[in-house]
Backbone atoms as SQL, in Angstrom:
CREATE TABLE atoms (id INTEGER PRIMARY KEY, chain TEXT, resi INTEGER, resn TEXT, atom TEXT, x REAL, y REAL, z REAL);
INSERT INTO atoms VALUES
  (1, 'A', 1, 'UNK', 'N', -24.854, 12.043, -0.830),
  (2, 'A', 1, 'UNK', 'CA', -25.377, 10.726, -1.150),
  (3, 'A', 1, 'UNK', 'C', -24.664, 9.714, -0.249),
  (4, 'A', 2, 'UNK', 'N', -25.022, 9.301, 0.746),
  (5, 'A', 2, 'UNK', 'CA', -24.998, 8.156, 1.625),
  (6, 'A', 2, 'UNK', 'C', -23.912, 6.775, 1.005),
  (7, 'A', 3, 'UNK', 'N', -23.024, 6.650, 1.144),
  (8, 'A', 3, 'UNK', 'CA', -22.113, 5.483, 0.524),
  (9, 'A', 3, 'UNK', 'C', -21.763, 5.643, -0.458),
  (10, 'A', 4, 'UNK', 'N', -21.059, 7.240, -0.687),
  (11, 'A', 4, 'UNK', 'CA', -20.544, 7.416, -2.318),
  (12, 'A', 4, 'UNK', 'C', -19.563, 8.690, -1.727),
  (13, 'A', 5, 'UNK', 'N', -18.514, 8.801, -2.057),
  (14, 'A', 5, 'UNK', 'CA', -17.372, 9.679, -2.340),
  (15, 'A', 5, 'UNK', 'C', -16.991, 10.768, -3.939),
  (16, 'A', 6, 'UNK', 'N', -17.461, 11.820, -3.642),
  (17, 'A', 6, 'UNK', 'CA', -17.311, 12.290, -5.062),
  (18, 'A', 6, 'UNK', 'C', -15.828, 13.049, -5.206),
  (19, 'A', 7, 'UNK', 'N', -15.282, 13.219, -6.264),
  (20, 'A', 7, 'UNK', 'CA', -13.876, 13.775, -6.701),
  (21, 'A', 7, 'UNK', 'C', -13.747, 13.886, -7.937),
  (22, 'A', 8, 'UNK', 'N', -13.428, 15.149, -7.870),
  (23, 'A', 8, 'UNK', 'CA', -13.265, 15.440, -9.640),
  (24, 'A', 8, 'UNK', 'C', -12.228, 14.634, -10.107),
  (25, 'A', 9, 'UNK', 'N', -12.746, 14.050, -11.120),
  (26, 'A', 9, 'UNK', 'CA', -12.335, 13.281, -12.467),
  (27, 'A', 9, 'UNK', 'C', -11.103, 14.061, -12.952),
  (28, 'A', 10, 'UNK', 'N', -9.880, 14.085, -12.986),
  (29, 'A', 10, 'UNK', 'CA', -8.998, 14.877, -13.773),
  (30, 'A', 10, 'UNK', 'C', -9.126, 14.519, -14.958),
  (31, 'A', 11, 'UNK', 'N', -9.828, 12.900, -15.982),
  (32, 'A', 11, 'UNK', 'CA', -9.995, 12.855, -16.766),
  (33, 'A', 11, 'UNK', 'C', -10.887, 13.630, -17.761),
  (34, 'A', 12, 'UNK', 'N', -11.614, 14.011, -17.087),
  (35, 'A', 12, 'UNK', 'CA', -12.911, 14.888, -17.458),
  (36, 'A', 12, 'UNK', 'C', -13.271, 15.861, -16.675),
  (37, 'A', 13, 'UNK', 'N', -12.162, 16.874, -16.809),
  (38, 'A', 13, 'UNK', 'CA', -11.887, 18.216, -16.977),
  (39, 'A', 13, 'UNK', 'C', -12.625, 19.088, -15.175),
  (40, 'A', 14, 'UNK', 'N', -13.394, 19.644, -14.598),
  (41, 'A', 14, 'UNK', 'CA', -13.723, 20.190, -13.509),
  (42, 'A', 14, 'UNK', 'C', -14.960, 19.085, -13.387),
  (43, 'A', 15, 'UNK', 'N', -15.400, 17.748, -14.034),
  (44, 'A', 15, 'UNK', 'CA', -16.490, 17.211, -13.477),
  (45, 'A', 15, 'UNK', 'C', -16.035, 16.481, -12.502),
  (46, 'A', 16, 'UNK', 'N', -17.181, 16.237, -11.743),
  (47, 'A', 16, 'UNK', 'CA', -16.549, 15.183, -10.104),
  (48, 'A', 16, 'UNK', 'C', -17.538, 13.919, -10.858),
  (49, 'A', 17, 'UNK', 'N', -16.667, 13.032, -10.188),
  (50, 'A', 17, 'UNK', 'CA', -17.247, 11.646, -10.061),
  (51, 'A', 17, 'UNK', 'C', -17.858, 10.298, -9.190),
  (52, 'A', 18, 'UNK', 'N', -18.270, 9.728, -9.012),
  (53, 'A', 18, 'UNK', 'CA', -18.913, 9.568, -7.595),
  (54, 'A', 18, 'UNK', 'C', -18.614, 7.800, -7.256),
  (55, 'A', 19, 'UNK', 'N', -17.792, 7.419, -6.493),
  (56, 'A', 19, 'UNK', 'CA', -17.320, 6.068, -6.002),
  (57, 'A', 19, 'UNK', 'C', -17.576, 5.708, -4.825),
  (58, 'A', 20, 'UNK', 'N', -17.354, 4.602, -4.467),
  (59, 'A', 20, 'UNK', 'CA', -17.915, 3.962, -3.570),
  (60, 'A', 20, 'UNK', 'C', -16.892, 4.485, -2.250),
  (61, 'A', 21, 'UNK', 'N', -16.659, 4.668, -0.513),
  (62, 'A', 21, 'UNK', 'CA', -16.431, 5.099, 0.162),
  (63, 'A', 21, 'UNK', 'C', -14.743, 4.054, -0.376),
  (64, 'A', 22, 'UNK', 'N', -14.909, 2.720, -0.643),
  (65, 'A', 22, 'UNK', 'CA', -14.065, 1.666, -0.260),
  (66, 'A', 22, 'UNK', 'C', -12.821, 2.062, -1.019),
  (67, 'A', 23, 'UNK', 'N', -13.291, 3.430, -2.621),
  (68, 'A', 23, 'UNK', 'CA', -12.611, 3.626, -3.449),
  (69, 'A', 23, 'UNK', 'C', -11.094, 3.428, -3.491),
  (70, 'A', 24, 'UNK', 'N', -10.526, 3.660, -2.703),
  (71, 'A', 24, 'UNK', 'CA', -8.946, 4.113, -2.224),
  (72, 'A', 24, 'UNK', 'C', -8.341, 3.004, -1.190),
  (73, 'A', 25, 'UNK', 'N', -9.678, 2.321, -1.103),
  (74, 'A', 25, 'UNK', 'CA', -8.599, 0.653, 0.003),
  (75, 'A', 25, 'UNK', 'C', -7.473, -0.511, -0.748),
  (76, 'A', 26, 'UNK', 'N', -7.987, -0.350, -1.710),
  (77, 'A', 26, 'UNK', 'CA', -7.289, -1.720, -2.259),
  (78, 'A', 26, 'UNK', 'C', -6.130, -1.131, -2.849),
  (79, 'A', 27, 'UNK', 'N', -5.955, 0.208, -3.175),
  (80, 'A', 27, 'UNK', 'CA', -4.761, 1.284, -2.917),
  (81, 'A', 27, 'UNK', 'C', -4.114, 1.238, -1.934),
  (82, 'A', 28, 'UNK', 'N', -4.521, 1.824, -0.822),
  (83, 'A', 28, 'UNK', 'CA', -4.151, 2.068, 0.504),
  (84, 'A', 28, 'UNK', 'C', -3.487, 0.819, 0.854),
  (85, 'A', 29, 'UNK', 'N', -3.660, -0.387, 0.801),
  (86, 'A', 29, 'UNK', 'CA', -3.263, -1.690, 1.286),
  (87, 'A', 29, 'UNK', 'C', -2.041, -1.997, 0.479),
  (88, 'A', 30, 'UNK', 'N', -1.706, -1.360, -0.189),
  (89, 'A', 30, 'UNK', 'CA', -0.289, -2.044, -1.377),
  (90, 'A', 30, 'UNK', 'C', 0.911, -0.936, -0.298),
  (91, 'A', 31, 'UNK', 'N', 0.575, -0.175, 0.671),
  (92, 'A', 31, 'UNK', 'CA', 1.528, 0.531, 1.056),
  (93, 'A', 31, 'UNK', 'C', 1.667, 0.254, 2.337),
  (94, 'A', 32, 'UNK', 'N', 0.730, -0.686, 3.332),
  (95, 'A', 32, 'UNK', 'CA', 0.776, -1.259, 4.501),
  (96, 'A', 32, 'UNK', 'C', 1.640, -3.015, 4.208),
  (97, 'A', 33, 'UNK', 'N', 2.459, -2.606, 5.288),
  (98, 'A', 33, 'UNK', 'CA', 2.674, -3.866, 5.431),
  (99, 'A', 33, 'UNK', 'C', 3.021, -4.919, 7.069),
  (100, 'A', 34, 'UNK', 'N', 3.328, -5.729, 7.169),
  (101, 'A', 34, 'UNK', 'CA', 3.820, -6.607, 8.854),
  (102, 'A', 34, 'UNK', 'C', 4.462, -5.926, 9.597),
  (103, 'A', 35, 'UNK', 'N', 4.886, -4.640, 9.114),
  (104, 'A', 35, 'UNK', 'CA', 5.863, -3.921, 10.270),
  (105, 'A', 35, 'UNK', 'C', 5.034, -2.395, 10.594),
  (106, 'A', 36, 'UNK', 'N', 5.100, -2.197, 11.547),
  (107, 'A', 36, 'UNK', 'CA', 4.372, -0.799, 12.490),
  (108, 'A', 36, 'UNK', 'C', 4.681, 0.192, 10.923),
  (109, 'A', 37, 'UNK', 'N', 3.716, 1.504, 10.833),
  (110, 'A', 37, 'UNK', 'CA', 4.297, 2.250, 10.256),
  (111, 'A', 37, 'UNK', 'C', 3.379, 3.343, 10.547),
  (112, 'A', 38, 'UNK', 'N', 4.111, 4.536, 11.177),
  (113, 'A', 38, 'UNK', 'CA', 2.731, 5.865, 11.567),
  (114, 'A', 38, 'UNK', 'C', 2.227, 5.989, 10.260),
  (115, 'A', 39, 'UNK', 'N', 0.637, 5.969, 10.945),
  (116, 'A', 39, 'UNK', 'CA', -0.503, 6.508, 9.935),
  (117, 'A', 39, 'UNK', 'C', 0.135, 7.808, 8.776),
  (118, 'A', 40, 'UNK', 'N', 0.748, 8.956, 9.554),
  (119, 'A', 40, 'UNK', 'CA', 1.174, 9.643, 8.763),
  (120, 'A', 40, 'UNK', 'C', 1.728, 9.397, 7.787),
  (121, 'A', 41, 'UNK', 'N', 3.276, 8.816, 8.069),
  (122, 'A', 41, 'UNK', 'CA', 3.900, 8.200, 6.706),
  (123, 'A', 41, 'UNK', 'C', 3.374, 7.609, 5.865),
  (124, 'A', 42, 'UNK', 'N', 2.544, 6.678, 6.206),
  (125, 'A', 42, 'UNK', 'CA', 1.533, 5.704, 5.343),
  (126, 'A', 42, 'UNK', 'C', 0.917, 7.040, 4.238),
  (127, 'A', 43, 'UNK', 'N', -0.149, 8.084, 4.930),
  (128, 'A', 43, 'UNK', 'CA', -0.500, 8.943, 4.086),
  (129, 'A', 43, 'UNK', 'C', 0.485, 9.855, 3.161),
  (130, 'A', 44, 'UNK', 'N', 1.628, 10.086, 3.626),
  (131, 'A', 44, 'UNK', 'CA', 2.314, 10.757, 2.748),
  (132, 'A', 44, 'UNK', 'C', 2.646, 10.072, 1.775),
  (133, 'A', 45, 'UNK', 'N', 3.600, 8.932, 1.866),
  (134, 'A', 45, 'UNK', 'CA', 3.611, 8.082, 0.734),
  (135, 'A', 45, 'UNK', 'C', 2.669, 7.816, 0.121),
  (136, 'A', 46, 'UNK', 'N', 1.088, 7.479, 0.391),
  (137, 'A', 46, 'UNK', 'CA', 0.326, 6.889, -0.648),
  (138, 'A', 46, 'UNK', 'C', -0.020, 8.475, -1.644),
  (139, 'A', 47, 'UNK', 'N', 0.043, 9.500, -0.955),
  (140, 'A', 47, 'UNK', 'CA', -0.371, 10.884, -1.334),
  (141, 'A', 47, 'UNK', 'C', 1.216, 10.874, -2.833),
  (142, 'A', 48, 'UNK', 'N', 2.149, 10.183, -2.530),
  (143, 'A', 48, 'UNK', 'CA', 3.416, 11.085, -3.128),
  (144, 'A', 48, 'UNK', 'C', 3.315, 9.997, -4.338),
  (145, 'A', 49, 'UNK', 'N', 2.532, 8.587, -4.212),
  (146, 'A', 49, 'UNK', 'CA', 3.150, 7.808, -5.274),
  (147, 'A', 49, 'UNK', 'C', 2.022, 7.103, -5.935),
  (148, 'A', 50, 'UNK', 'N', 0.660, 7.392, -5.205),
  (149, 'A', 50, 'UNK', 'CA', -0.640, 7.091, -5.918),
  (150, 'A', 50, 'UNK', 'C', -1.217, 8.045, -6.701),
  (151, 'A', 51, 'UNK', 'N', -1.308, 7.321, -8.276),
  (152, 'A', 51, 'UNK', 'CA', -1.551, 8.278, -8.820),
  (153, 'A', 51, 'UNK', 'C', -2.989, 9.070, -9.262),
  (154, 'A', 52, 'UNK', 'N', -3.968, 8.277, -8.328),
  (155, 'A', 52, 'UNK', 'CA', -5.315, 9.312, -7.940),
  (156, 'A', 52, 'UNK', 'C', -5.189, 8.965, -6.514),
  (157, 'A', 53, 'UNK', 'N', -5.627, 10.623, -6.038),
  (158, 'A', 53, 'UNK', 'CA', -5.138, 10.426, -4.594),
  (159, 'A', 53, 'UNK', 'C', -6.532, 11.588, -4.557),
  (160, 'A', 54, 'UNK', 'N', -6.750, 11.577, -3.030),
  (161, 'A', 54, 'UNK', 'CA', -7.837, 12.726, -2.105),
  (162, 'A', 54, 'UNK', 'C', -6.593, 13.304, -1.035),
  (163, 'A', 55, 'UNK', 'N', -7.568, 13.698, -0.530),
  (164, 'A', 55, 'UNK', 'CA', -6.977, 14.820, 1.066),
  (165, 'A', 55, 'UNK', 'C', -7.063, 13.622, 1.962),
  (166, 'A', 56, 'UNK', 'N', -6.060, 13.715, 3.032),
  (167, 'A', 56, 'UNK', 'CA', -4.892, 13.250, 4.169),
  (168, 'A', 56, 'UNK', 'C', -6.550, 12.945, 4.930),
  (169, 'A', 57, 'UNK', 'N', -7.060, 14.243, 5.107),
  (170, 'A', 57, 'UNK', 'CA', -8.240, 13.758, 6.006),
  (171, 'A', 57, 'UNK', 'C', -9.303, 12.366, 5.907),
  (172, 'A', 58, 'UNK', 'N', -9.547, 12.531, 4.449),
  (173, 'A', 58, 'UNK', 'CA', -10.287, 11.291, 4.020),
  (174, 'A', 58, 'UNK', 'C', -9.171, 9.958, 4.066),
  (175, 'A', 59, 'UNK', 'N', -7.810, 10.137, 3.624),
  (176, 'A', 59, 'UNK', 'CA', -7.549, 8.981, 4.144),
  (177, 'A', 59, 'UNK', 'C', -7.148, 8.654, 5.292),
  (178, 'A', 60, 'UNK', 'N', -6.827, 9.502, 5.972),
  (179, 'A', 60, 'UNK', 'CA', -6.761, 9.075, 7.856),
  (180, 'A', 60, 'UNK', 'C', -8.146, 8.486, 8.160),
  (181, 'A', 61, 'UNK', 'N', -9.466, 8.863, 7.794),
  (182, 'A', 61, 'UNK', 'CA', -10.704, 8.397, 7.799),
  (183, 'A', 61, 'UNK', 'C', -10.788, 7.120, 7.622),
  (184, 'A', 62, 'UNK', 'N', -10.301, 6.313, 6.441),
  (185, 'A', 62, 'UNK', 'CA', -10.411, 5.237, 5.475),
  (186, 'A', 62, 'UNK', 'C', -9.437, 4.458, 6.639),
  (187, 'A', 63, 'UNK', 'N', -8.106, 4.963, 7.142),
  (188, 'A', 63, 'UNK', 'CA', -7.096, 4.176, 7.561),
  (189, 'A', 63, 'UNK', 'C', -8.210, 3.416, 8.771),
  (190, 'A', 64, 'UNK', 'N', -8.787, 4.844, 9.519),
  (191, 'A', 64, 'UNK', 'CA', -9.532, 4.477, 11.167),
  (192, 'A', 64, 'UNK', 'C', -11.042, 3.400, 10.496),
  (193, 'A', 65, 'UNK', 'N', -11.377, 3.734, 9.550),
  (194, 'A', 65, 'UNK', 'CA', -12.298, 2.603, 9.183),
  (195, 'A', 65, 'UNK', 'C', -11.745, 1.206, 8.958),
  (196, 'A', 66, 'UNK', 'N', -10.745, 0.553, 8.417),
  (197, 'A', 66, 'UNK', 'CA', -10.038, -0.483, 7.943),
  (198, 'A', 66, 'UNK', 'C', -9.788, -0.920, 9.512),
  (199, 'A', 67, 'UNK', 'N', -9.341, -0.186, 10.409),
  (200, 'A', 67, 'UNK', 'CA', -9.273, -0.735, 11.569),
  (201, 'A', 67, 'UNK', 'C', -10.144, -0.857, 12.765),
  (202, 'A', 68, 'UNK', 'N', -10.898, -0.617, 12.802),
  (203, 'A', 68, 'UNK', 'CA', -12.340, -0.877, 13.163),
  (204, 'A', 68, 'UNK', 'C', -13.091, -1.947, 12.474),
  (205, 'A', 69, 'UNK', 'N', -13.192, -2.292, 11.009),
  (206, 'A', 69, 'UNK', 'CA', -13.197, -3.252, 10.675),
  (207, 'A', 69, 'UNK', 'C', -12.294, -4.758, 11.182),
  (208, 'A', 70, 'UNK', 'N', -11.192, -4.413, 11.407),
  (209, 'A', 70, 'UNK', 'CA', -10.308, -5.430, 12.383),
  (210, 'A', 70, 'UNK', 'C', -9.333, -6.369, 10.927),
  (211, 'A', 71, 'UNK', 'N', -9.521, -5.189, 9.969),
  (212, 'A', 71, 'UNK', 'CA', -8.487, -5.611, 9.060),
  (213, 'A', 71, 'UNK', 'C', -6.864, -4.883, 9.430),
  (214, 'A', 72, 'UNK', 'N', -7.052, -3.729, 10.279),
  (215, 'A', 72, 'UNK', 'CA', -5.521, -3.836, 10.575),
  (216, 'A', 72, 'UNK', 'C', -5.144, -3.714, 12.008),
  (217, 'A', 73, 'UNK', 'N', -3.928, -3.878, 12.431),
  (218, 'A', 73, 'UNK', 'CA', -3.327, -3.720, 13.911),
  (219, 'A', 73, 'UNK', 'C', -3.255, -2.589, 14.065),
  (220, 'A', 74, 'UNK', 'N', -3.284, -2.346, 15.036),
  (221, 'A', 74, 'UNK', 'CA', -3.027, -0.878, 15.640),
  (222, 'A', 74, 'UNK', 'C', -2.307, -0.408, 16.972),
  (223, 'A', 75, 'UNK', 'N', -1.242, 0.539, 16.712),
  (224, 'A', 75, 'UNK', 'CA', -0.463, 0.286, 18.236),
  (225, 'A', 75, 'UNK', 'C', -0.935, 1.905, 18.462),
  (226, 'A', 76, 'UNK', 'N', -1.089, 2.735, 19.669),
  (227, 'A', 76, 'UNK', 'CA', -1.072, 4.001, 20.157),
  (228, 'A', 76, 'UNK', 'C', -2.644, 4.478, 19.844),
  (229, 'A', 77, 'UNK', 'N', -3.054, 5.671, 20.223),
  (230, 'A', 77, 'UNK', 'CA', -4.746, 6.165, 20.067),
  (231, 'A', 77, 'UNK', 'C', -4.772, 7.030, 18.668),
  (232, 'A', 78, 'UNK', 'N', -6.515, 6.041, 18.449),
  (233, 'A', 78, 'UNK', 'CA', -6.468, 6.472, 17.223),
  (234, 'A', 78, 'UNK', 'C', -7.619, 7.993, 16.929),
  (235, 'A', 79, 'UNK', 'N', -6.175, 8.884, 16.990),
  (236, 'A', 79, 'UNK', 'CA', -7.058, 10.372, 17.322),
  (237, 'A', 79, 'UNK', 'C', -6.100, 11.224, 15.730),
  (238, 'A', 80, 'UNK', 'N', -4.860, 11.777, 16.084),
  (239, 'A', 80, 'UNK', 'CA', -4.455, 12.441, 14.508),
  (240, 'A', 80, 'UNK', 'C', -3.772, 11.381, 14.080),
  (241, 'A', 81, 'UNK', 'N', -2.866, 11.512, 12.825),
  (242, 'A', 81, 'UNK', 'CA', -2.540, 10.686, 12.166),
  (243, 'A', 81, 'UNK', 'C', -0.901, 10.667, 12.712),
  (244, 'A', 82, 'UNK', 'N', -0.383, 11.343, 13.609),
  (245, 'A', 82, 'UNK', 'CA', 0.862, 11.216, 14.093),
  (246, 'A', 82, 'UNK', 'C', 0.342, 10.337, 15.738),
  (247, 'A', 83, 'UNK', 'N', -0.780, 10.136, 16.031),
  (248, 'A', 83, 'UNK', 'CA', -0.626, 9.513, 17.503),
  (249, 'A', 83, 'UNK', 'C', -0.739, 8.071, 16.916),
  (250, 'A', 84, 'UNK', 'N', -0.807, 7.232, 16.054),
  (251, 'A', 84, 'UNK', 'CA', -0.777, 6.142, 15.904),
  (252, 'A', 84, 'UNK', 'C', 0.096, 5.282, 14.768),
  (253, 'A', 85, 'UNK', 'N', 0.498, 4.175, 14.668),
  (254, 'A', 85, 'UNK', 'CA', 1.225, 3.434, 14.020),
  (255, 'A', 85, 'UNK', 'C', 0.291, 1.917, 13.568),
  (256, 'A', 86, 'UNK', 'N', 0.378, 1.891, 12.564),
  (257, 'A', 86, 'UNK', 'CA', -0.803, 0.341, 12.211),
  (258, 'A', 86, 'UNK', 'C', -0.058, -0.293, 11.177),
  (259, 'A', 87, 'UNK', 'N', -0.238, -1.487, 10.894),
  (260, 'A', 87, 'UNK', 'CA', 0.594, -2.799, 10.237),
  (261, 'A', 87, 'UNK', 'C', -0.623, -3.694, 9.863),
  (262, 'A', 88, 'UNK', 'N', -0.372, -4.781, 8.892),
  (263, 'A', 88, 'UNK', 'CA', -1.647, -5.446, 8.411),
  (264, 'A', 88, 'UNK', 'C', -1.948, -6.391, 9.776),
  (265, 'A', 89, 'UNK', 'N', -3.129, -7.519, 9.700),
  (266, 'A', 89, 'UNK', 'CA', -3.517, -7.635, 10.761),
  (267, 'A', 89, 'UNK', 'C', -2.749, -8.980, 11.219),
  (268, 'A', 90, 'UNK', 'N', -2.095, -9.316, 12.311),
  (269, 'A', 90, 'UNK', 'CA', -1.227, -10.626, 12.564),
  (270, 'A', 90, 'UNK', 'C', -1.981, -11.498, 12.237),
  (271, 'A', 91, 'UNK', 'N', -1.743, -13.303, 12.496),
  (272, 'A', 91, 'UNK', 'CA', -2.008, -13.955, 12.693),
  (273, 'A', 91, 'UNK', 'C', -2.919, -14.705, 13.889),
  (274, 'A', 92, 'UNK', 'N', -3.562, -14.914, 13.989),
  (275, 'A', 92, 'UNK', 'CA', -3.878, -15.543, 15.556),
  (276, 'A', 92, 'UNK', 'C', -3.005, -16.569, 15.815),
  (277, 'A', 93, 'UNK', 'N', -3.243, -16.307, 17.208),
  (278, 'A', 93, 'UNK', 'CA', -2.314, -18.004, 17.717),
  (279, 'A', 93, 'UNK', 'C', -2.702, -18.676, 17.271),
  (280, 'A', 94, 'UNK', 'N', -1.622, -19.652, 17.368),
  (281, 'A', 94, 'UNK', 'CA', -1.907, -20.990, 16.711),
  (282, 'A', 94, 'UNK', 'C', -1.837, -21.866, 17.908),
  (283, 'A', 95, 'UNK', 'N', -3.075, -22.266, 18.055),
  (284, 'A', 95, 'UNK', 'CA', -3.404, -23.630, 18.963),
  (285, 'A', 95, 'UNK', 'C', -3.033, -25.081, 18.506),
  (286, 'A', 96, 'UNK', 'N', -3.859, -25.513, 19.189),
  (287, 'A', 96, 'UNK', 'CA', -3.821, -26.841, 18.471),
  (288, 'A', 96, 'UNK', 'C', -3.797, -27.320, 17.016),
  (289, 'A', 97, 'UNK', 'N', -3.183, -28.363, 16.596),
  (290, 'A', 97, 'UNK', 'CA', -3.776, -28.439, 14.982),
  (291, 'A', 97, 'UNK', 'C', -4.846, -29.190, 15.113),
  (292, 'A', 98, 'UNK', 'N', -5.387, -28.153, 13.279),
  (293, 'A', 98, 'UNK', 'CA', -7.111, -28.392, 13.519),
  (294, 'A', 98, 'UNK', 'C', -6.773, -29.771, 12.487),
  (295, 'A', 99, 'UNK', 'N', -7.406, -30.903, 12.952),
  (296, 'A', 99, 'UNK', 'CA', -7.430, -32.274, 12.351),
  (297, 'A', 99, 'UNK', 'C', -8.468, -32.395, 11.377),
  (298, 'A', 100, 'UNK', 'N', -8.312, -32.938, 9.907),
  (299, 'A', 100, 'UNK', 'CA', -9.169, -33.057, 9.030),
  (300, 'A', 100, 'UNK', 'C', -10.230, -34.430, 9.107),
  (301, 'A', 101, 'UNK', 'N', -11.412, -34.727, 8.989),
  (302, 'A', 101, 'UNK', 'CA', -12.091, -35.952, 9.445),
  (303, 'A', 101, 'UNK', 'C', -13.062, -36.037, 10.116),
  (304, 'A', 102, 'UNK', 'N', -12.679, -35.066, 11.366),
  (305, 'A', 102, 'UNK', 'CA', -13.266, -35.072, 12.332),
  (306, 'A', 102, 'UNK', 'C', -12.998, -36.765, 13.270),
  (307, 'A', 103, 'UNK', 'N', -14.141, -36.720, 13.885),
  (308, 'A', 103, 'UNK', 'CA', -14.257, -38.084, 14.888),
  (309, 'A', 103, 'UNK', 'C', -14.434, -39.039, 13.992),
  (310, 'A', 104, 'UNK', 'N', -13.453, -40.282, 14.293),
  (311, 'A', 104, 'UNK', 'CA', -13.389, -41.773, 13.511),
  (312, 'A', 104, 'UNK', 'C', -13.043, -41.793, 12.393),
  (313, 'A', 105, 'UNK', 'N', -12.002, -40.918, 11.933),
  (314, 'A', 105, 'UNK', 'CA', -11.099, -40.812, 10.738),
  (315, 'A', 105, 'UNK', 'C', -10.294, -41.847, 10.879);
């Protein structure tokens, strides 16, 4: 089914249950933070301390989607989960300040 992730329910015994792909982001994001951290580690930790978790593969998947989206940084190629390191996404420069009013304030 096209935009759904299924995984058995440990609540309900060998049935699987069916969530949205995004299931595991707003997870995944409590363990990223401003400083580089290989994809790997990221997955081991969220694997060792989240307490519904999937396979490394689906979340190396989820990690390379979030960044393609251009919600996170990314330093090195994003091929296994040991060739790269990602951090949430910086700031942009800061240019000029943006003035409230506009013209003839």
């Amino acid at each position: 089914m096209p935009g759904r992730y299924r995984r058995e329910d440990p609540g309900r015994g060998k049935k699987l249950s069916q969530h949205p792909y995004t299931y595991f982001d707003e997870e995944l994001r409590k363990f990223i933070s401003g400083d580089w951290i290989k994809a790997s580690k990221l997955i081991n930790q969220f694997m060792g301390k989240a307490k519904q978790t999937t396979g490394d593969a689906y979340l190396l998947w989820r990690i390379k989607q979030l960044v393609g989206a251009g919600e996170l940084d990314v330093q090195g190629e994003l091929k296994g989960m040991k060739d790269f390191e990602i951090k949430l996404k910086s700031a942009a420069p800061v240019g000029e300040p943006v003035t409230q009013g506009g013209a003839g304030s």
